[in-house]
C-alpha positions in Angstrom: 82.9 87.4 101.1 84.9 84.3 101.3 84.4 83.8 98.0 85.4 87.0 96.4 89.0 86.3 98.3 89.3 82.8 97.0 88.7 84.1 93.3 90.6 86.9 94.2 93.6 84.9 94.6 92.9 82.5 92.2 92.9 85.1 89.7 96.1 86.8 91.0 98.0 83.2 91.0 96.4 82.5 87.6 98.0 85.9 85.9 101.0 85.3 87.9 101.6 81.6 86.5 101.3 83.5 82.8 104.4 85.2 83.7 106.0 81.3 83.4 105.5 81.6 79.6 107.5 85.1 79.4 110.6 82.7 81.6 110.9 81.1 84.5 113.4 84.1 85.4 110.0 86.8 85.6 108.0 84.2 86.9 110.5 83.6 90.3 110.8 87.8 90.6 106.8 88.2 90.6 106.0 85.5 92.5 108.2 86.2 95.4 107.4 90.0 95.0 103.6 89.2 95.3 104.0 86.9 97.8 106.3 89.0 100.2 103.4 92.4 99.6 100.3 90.1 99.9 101.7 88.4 103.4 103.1 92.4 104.4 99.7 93.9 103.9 97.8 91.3 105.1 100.0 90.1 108.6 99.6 94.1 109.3 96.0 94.4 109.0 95.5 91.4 111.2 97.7 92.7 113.7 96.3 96.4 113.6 92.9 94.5 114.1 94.3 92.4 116.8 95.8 95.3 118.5 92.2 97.3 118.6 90.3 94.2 119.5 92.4 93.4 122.6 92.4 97.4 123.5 88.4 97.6 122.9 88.1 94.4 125.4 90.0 96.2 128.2 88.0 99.2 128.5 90.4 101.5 127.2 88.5 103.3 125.0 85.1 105.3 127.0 82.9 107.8 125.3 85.6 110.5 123.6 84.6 114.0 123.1 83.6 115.5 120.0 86.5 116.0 117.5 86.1 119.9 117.5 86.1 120.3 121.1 89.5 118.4 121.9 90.7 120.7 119.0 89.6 123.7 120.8 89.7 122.8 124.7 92.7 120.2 124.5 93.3 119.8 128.1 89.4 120.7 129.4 90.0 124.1 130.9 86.7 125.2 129.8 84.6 122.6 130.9 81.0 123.5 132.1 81.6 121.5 135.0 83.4 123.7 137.8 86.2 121.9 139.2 86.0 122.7 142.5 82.9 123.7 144.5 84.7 125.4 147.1 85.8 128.8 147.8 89.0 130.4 146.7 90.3 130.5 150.0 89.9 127.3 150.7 91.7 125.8 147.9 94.8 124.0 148.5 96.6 125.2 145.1 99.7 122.7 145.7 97.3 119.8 145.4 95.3 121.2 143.0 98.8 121.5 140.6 100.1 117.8 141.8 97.0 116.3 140.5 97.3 118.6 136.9 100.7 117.5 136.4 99.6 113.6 136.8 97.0 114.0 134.1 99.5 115.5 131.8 100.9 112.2 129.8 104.8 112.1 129.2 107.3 109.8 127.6 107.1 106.8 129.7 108.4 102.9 129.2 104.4 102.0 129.1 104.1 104.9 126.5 106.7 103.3 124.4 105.8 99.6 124.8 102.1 101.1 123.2 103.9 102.2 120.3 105.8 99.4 119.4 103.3 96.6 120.1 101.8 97.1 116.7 105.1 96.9 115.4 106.6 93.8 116.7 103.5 91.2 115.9 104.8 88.0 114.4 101.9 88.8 111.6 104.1 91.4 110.5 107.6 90.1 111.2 107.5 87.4 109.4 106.6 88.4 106.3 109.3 90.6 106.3 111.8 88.2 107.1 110.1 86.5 103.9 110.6 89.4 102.3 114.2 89.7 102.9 115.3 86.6 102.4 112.9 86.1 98.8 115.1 89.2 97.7 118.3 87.8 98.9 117.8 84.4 97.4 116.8 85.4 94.1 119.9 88.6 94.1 122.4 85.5 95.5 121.3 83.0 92.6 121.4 86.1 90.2 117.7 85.8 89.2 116.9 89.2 90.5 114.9 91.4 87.7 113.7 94.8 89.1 111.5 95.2 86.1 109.6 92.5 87.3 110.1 92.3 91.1 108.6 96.2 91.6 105.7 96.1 89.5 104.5 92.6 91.1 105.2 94.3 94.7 102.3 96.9 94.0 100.4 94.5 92.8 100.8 92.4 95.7 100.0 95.3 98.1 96.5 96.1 96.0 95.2 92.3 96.4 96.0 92.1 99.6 94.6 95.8 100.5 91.1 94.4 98.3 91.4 91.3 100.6 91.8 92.7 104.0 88.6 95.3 103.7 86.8 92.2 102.5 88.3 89.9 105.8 88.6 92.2 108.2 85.5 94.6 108.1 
């Protein structure tokens, strides 16, 4: 496994350094592309398996119900399961409603921050920031070449996608 990435991204850097023959110019532009998809790809993966680890290790995930049936019954209203033993005119419906409407999830700040932890993982953000300033730097010094800076980004993203199933698995 370890292996495979090393001479993975030896061979990467290897074709990557031939671009220094074609100029210095197309070398610059896929090197910084490649570098900027490789460290994107890869900083999200580890942070999407960061994120799952930690919520695994809480106990927030418990035996789900077959895909089919929250499809069908989303909010369990035919459960075999009676919800109440008692008798109709014993049931206190106001309570019965009051504890419905807490199940019932709405837009919360908790429900937010869940969303947006994924998002806001230094693995991610600074490769951005990398990716930014790479493309600023080489526009600002006037060595910007989209013929060779958008071809190395997709071949940044499929190294780093090969990588990470190899890693992170």
């Amino acid at each position: 496994m370890v292996r495979k990435t090393i001479s993975l991204v030896l061979i990467s850097q290897g074709l990557i350094l031939l671009a220094f023959l074609i100029s210095k110019e197309a070398f610059l532009n896929i090197e910084v592309a490649f570098f900027s998809s490789f460290l994107i790809i890869l900083g999200s993966s580890f942070a999407y398996r960061n994120m799952v680890n930690k919520d695994l290790e809480s106990g927030k995930y418990e035996e789900k119900r077959d895909l089919l049936d929250e499809i069908d019954d989303k909010y369990e209203l035919y459960d075999d399961e009676p919800i109440n033993e008692a008798p109709i005119e014993e049931l206190d419906l106001k309570t019965i409603v009051k504890e419905e409407k807490a199940k019932i999830k709405t837009f919360s700040l908790n429900s937010m921050k869940y969303g947006t932890k994924g998002g806001f993982s230094l693995f991610r953000l600074v490769p951005y920031i990398f990716l930014i300033l790479g493309f600023i730097a080489l526009k600002n010094n006037e060595l910007l070449n989209l013929a060779y800076y958008l071809p190395a980004l997709a071949f940044g993203i499929v190294i780093a996608s090969l990588i990470s199933k190899e890693t992170i698995a």
